[in-house]
C-alpha positions as CSV (number, residue, x, y, z in Angstrom):
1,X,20.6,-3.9,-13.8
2,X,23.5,-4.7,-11.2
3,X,26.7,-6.7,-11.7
4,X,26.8,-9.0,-9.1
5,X,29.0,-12.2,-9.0
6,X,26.8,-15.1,-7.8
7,X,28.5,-18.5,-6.8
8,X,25.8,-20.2,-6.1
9,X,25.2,-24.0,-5.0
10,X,21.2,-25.1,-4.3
11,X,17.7,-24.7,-3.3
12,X,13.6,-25.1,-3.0
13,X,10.8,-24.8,-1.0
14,X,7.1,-26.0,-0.6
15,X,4.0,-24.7,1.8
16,X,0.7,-24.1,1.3
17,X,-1.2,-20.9,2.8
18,X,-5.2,-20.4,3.1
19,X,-6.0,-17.9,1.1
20,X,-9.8,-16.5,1.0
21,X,-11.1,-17.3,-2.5
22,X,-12.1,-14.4,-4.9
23,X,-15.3,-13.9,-6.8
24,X,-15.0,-13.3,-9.9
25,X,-15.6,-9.7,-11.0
26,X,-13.5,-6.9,-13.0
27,X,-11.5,-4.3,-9.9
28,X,-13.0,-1.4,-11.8
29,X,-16.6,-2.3,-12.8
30,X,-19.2,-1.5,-10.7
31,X,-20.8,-4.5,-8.3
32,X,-23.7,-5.7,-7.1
33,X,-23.4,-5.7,-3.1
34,X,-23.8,-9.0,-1.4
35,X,-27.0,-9.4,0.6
36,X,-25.2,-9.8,3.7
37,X,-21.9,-7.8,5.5
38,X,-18.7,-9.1,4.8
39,X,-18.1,-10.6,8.7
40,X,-21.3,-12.5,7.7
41,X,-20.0,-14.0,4.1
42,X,-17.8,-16.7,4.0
43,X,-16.1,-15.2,0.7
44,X,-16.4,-11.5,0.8
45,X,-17.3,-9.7,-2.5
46,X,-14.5,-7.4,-1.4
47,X,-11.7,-9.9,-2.3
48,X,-12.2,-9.3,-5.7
49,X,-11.9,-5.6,-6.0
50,X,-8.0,-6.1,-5.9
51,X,-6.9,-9.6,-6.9
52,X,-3.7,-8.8,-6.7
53,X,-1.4,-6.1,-5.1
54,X,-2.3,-2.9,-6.1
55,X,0.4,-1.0,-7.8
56,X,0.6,2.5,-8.7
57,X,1.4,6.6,-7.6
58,X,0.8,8.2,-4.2
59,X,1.1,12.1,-3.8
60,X,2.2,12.3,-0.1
61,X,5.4,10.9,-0.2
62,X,6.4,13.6,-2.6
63,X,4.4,16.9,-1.6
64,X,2.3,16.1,1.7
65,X,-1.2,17.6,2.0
66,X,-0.3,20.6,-0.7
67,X,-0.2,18.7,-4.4
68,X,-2.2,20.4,-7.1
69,X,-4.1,18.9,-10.2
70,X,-1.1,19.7,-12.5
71,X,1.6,17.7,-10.5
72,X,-1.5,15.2,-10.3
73,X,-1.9,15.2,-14.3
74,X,2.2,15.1,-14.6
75,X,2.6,11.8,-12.8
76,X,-0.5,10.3,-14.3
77,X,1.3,10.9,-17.5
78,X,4.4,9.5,-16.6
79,X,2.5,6.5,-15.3
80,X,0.7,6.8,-18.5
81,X,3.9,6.7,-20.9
82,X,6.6,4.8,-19.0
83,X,4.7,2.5,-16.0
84,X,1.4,1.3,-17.2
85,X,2.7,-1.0,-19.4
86,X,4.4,-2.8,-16.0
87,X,1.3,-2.8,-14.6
88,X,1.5,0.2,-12.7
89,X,-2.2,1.8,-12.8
90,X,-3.2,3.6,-9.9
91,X,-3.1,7.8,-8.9
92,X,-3.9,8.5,-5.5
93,X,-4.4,12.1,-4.3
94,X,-3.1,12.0,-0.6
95,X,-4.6,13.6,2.5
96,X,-6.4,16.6,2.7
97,X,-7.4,17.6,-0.7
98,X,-10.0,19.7,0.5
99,X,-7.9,22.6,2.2
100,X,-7.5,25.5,0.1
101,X,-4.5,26.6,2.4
102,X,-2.5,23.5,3.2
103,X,1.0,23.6,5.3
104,X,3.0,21.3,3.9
105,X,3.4,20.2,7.4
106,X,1.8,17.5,9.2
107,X,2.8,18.7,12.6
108,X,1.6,22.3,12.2
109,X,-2.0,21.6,11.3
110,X,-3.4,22.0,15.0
111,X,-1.6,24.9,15.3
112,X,-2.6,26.4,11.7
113,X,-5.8,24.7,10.2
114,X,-8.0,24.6,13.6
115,X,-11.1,25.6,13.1
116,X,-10.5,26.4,9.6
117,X,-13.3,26.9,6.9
118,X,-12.7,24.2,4.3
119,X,-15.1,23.4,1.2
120,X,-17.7,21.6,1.1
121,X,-21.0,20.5,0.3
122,X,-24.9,21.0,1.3
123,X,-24.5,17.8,3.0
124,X,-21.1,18.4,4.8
125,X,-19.2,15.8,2.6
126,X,-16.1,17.6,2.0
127,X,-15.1,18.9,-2.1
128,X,-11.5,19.5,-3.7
129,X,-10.1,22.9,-3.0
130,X,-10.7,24.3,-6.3
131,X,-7.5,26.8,-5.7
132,X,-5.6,23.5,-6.2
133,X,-7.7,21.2,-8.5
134,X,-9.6,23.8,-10.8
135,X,-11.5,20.9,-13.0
136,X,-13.7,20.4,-9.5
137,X,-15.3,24.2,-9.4
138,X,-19.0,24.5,-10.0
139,X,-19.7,21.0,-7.7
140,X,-18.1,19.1,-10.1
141,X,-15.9,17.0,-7.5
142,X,-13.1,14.9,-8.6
143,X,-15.7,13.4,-11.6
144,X,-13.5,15.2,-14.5
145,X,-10.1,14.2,-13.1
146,X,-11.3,10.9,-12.3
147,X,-12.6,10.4,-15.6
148,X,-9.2,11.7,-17.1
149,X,-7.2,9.2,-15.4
150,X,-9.8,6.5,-16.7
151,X,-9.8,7.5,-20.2
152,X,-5.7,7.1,-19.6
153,X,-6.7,3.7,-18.7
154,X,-5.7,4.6,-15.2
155,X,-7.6,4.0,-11.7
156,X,-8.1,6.6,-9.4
157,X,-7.9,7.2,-5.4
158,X,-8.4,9.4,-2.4
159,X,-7.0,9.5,1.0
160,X,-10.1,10.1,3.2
161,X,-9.4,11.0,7.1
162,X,-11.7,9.0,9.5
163,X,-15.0,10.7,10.7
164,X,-17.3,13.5,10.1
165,X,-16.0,17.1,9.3
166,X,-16.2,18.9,12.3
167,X,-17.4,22.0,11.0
168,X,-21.0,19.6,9.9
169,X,-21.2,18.2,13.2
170,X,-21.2,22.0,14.8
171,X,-23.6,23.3,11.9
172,X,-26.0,20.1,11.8
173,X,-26.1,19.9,8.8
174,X,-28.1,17.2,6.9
175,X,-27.2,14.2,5.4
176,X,-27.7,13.2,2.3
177,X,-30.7,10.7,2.2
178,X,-31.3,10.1,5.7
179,X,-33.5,11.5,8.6
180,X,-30.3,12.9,10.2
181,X,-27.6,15.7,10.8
182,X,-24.0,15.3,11.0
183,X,-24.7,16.3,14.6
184,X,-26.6,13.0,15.1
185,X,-23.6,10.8,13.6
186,X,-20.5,13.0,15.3
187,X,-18.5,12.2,18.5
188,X,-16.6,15.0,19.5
189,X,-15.1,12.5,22.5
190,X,-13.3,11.0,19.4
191,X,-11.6,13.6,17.5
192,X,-8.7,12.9,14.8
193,X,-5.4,13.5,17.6
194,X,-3.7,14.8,15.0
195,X,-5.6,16.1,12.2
196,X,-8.0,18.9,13.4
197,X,-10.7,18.4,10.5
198,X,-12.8,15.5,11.8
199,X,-14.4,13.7,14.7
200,X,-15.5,10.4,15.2
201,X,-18.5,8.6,14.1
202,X,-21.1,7.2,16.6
203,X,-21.9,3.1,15.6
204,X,-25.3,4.2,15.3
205,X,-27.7,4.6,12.2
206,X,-26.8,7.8,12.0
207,X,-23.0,7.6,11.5
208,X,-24.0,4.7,8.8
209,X,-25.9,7.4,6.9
210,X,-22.9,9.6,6.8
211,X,-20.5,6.9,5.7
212,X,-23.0,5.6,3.1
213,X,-23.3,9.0,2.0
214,X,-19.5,9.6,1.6
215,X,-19.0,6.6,-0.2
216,X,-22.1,7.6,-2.6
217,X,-20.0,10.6,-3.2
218,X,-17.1,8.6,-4.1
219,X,-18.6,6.6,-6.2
220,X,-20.5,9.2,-8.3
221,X,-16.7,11.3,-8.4
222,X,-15.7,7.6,-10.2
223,X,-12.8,6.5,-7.4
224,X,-11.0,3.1,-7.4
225,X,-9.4,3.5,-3.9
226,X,-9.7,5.2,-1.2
227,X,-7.4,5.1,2.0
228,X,-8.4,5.7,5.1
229,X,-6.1,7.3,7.6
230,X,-6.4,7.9,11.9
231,X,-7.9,4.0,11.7
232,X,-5.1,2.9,13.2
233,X,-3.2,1.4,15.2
234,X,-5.9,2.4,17.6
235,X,-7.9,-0.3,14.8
236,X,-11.8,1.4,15.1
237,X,-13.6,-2.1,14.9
238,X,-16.6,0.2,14.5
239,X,-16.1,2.8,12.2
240,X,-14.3,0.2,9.8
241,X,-17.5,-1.9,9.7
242,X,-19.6,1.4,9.0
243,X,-16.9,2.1,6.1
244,X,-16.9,-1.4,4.7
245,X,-20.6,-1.4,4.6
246,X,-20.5,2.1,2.7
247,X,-18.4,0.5,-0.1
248,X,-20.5,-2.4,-0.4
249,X,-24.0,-0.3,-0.7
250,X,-22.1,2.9,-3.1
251,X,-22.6,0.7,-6.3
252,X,-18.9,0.6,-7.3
253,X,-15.3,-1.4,-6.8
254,X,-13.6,0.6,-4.4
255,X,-10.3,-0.9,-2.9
256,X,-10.4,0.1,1.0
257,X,-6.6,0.8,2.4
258,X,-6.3,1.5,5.8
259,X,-3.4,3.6,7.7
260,X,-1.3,3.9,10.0
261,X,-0.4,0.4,11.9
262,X,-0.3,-1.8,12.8
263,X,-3.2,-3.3,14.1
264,X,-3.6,-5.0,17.1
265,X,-3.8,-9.1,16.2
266,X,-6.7,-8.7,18.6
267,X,-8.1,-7.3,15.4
268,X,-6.3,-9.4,12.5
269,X,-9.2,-11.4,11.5
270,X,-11.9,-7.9,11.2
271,X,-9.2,-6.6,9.6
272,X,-8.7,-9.4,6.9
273,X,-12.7,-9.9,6.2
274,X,-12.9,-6.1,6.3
275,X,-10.0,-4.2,4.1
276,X,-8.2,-4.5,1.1
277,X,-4.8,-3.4,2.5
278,X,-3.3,-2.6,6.1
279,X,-0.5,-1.2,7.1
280,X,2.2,-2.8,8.9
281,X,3.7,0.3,10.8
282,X,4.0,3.9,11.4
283,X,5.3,6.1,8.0
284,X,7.6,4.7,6.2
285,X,10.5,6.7,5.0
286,X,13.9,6.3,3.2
287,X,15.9,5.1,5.7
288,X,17.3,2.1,6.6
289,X,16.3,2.4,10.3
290,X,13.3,2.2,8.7
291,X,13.4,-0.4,6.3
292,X,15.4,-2.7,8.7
293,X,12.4,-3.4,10.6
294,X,10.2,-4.2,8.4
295,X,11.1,-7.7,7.7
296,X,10.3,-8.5,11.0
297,X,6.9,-7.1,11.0
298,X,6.0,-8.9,7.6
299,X,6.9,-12.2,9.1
300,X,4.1,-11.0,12.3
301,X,1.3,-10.4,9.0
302,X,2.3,-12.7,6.8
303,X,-0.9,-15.3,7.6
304,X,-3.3,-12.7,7.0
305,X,-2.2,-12.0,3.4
306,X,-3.9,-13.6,0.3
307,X,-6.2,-12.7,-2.6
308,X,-7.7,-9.2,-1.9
309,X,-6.2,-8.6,1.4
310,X,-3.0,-7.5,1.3
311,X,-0.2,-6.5,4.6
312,X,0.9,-3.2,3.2
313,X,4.8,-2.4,3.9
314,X,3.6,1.4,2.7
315,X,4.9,3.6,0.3
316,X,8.4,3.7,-1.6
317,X,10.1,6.5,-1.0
318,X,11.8,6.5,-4.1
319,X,13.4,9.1,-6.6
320,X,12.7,12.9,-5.6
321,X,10.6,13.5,-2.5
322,X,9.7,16.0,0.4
323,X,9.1,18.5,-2.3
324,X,6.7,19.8,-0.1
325,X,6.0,17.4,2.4
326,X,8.2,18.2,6.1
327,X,7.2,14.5,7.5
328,X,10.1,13.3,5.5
329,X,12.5,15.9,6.1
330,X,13.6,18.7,3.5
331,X,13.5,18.6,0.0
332,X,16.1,15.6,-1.6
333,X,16.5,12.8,-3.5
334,X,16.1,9.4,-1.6
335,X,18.7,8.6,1.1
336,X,18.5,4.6,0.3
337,X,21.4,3.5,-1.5
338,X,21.1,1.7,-4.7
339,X,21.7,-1.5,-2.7
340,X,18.9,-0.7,-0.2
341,X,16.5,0.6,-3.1
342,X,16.9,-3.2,-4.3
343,X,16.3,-5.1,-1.1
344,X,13.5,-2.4,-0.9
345,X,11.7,-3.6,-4.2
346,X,13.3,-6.9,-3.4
347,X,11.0,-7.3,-0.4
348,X,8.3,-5.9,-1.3
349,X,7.5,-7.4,-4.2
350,X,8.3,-11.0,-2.1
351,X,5.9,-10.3,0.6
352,X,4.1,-9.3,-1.5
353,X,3.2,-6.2,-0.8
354,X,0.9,-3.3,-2.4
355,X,3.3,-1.1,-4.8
356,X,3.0,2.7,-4.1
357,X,5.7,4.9,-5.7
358,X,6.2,8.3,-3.5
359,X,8.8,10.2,-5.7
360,X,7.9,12.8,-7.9
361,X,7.9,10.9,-11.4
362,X,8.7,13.4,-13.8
363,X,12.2,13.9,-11.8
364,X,13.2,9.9,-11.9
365,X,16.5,9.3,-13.2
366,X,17.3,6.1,-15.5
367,X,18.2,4.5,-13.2
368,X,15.1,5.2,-11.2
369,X,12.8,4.1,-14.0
370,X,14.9,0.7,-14.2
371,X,14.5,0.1,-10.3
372,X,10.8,0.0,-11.2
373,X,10.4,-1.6,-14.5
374,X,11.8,-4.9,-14.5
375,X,9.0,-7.1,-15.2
376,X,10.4,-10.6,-13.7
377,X,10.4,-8.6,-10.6
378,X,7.4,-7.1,-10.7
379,X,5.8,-10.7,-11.7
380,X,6.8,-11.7,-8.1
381,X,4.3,-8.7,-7.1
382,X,2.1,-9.7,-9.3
383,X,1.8,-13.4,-8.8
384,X,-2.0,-14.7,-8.8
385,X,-1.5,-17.4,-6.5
386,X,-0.7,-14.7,-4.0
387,X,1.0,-16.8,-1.2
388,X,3.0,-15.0,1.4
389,X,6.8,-15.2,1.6
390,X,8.0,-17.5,4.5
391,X,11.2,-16.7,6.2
392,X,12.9,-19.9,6.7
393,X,16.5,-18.9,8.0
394,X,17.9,-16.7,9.4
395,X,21.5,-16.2,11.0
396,X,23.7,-13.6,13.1
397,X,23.3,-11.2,15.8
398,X,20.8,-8.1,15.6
399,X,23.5,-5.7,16.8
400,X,23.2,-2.3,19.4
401,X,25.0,-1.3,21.5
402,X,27.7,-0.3,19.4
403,X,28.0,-4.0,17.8
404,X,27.6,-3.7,13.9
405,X,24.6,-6.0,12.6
406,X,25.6,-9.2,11.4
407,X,21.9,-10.7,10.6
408,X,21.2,-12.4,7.3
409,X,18.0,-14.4,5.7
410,X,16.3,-16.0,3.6
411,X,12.4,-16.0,2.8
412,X,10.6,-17.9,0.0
413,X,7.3,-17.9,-1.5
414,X,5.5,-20.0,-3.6
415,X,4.2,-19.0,-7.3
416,X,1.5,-20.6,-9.8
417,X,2.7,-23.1,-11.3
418,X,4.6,-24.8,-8.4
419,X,7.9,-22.2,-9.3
420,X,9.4,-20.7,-5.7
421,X,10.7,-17.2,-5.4
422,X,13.4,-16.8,-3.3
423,X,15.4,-13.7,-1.9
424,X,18.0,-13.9,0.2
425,X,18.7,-10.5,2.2
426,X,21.7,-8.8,4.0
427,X,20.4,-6.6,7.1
428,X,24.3,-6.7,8.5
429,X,27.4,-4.1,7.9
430,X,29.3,-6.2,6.1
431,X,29.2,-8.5,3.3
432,X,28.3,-12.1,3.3
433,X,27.3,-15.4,2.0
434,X,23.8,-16.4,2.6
435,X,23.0,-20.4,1.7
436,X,19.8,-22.1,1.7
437,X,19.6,-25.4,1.9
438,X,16.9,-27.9,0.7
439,X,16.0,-29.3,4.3
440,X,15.4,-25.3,5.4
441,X,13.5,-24.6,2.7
442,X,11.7,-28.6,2.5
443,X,12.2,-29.0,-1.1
444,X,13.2,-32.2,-3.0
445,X,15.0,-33.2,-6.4
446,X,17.0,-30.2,-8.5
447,X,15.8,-26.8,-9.7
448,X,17.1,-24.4,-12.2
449,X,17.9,-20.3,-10.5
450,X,17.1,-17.7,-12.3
451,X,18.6,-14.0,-10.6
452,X,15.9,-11.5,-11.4
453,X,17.6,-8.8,-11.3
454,X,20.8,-9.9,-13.9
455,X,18.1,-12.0,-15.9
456,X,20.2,-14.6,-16.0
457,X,19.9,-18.5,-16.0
458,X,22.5,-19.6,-13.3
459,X,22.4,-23.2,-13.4
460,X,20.5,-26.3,-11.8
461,X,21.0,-27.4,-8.1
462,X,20.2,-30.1,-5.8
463,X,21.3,-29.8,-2.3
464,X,21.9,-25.9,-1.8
465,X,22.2,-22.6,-3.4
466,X,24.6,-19.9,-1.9
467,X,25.2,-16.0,-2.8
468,X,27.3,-13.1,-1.8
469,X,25.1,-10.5,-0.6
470,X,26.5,-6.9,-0.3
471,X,25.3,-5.4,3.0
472,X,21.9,-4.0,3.8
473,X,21.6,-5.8,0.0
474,X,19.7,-8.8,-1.5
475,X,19.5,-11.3,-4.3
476,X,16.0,-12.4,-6.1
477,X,16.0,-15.5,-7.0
478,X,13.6,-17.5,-8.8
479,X,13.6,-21.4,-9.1
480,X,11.8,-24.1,-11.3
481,X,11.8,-27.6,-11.0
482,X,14.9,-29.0,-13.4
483,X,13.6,-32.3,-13.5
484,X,10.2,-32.3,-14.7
């Protein structure tokens, strides 16, 4: 896909991570909840719900809190006609689906949406503004676009802001199959900071009610994922516990994602016997400022990643975004180079990391659709052994002040089958070489390098393995043992 010239010269590496086991059990199909919580199973049912990165379409990226069922039903068919076949599956309907009136702008919705009247039903559980998703009038939910998706052999998801509407706490209204009112499950000392829908829920057997409820909901509307946001980095031990329990009773495979991050690592191991995916940081958007960092903040996660739990870099901002959505500046294409598009899926797929594409589909460009397509890549992604990537070098100065970045490194990962992947990244100014060497990387004897991006076979080596790397650039890599 790029012309790069490689002059290469040898490499390997072995480790071994703990990864939780998985139970065996189809993502999509619904389950039978284990008799005890997850913090009380030594292999949570949870694990298996995602056994492997999910991969797939996210709406925010693209247009915010305002997308519609039609630029919902577009992507899906892109994913439909061009991605599925690379494995990419999931369509997730971003925040605030509910408001018939949406801004298009996350810092406005205190100002504009307090206090405002959204839909919803005679338990409180908020509905699809049917303005925006017209398949959900007459209570239907998101049932007849989920089943849409499905019958496209796709999977479906929600974002879901933490709590309980505020406008059911002030009514007290009932919910659904319990004793109590959203009044008795509310905490108005706990309100979303920055979203004025919701408030907290109280750890009590009330706020269980309402999260069993919700996820009831979910589950009868036929969603695959759901990501819940305002759980971090502030990690709510409590409410994620309530939510985790929700999923477990509703019946049905539902992946949990939560945002923003990171967590504390006070919280690391709730969070890795509790979620499917966790962000890493704040927002994520197409800029190298941002992408820069988060190498560094993999290499904090990396221990907690393994089969059905998954450190989540967030979503690419990739191809034609901010349509409608201001957190990301002003309606463009994405400001990453083609270099730093690369490293970006370069990275990712390494870590690994859960795949979200942000960019409205329809608009990608060949060159777009290539990025995302190239099934030795996305292989790396998919890789069942799920190990984490391991940086083992790393060489130059960080930079400030004026003083150009001069940092280069080298992370690799085990794969089934005793193969290693290996990328070898450029966060400086300038072009370099980047070498591994066999003691770094504690491998033996000679392997054979693949480049993943070229597919091409570029020889065996024994010693060390060197590459130019352009800057803010990378090179994939993948290595089998030569001499077996």
């Amino acid at each position: 896909m790029h012309s790069r010239k490689l002059a290469f010269s040898t490499l390997a590496l072995a480790f071994s991570v703990l990864s939780p086991a998985i139970w065996s059990a189809t993502p999509s199909a619904p389950v039978t909840p284990p008799a005890t919580g997850p913090s009380d199973a030594q292999t949570p049912a949870f694990y298996a719900f995602a056994p492997t990165p999910p991969m797939g379409w996210n709406s925010y990226d693209a247009f915010g809190d305002t997308v519609t069922e039609e630029e919902v039903m577009a992507n899906a068919k892109y994913v439909k006609e061009k991605l599925l076949p690379h494995g990419w599956n999931y369509i997730v309907i971003d925040f605030r689906w509910y408001d018939p009136e949406p801004t298009g702008d996350d810092h406005a919705l205190n100002q504009k949406r307090m206090g405002a009247k959204l839909p919803a039903d005679a338990f409180g559980r908020l509905v699809p503004a049917e303005n925006r998703f017209a398949s959900s009038a007459d209570g239907k939910g998101f049932k007849p676009l989920a089943d849409k998706l499905h019958a496209m052999g796709l999977k479906f998801g929600v974002h879901y802001m933490r709590g309980i509407p505020r406008q059911a706490v002030n009514a007290k209204t009932p919910i659904a199959d319990s004793k109590f009112t959203a009044a008795d499950a509310g905490d108005p000392t706990r309100p979303g900071e920055w979203c004025p829908d919701m408030y907290g829920v109280r750890d009590n057997e009330a706020g269980q009610a309402w999260y069993d409820s919700l996820f009831k909901q979910f589950a009868d509307w036929g969603v695959d994922f759901v990501k819940v946001d305002d759980i971090c980095p502030n990690y709510r031990t409590a409410e994620s516990t309530m939510i985790r329990r929700g999923i477990d009773k509703c019946g049905r495979a539902i992946v949990y994602s939560i945002s923003a991050g990171p967590p504390a690592q006070r919280d690391a191991e709730h969070v890795q016997t509790h979620v499917n995916m966790f962000r890493i940081s704040t927002d994520f958007w197409d800029r190298w400022s941002s992408l820069n960092p988060q190498f560094d903040l993999m290499s904090v996660w990396k221990d907690r990643v393994g089969p059905g739990c998954y450190a989540d870099a967030d979503m690419l901002p990739l191809g034609h975004i901010c349509i409608r959505s201001k957190a990301g500046g002003s309606d463009h294409v994405s400001r990453f180079t083609h270099d730093e598009q690369t490293t970006l899926m370069s990275f990712w797929c390494l870590a690994p990391s859960p795949l979200m594409l942000g960019g409205n589909l329809p608009d990608n460009t060949p060159w777009d659709l290539d990025l995302i397509t190239n099934d030795e890549v996305i292989a790396l992604d998919q890789d069942p052994l799920v190990r984490p990537a391991i940086r083992v070098s790393q060489h130059g100065a960080r930079g400030g002040r004026g003083t150009p970045s001069s940092l280069s490194e080298v992370w690799v990962r085990e794969l089934k089958g005793g193969s290693q992947a290996v990328g070898f990244f450029n966060r400086g100014e300038q072009a370099t070489e980047i070498t591994l060497n066999w003691a770094e990387a504690k491998l033996t004897g000679k392997w054979s390098a693949r480049d993943l991006w070229q597919h091409k076979d570029i020889g065996n080596f024994d010693a060390e393995i060197s590459t130019p790397v352009p800057p803010h650039g990378s090179v994939l890599l993948k290595l089998s043992k030569a001499d077996r």
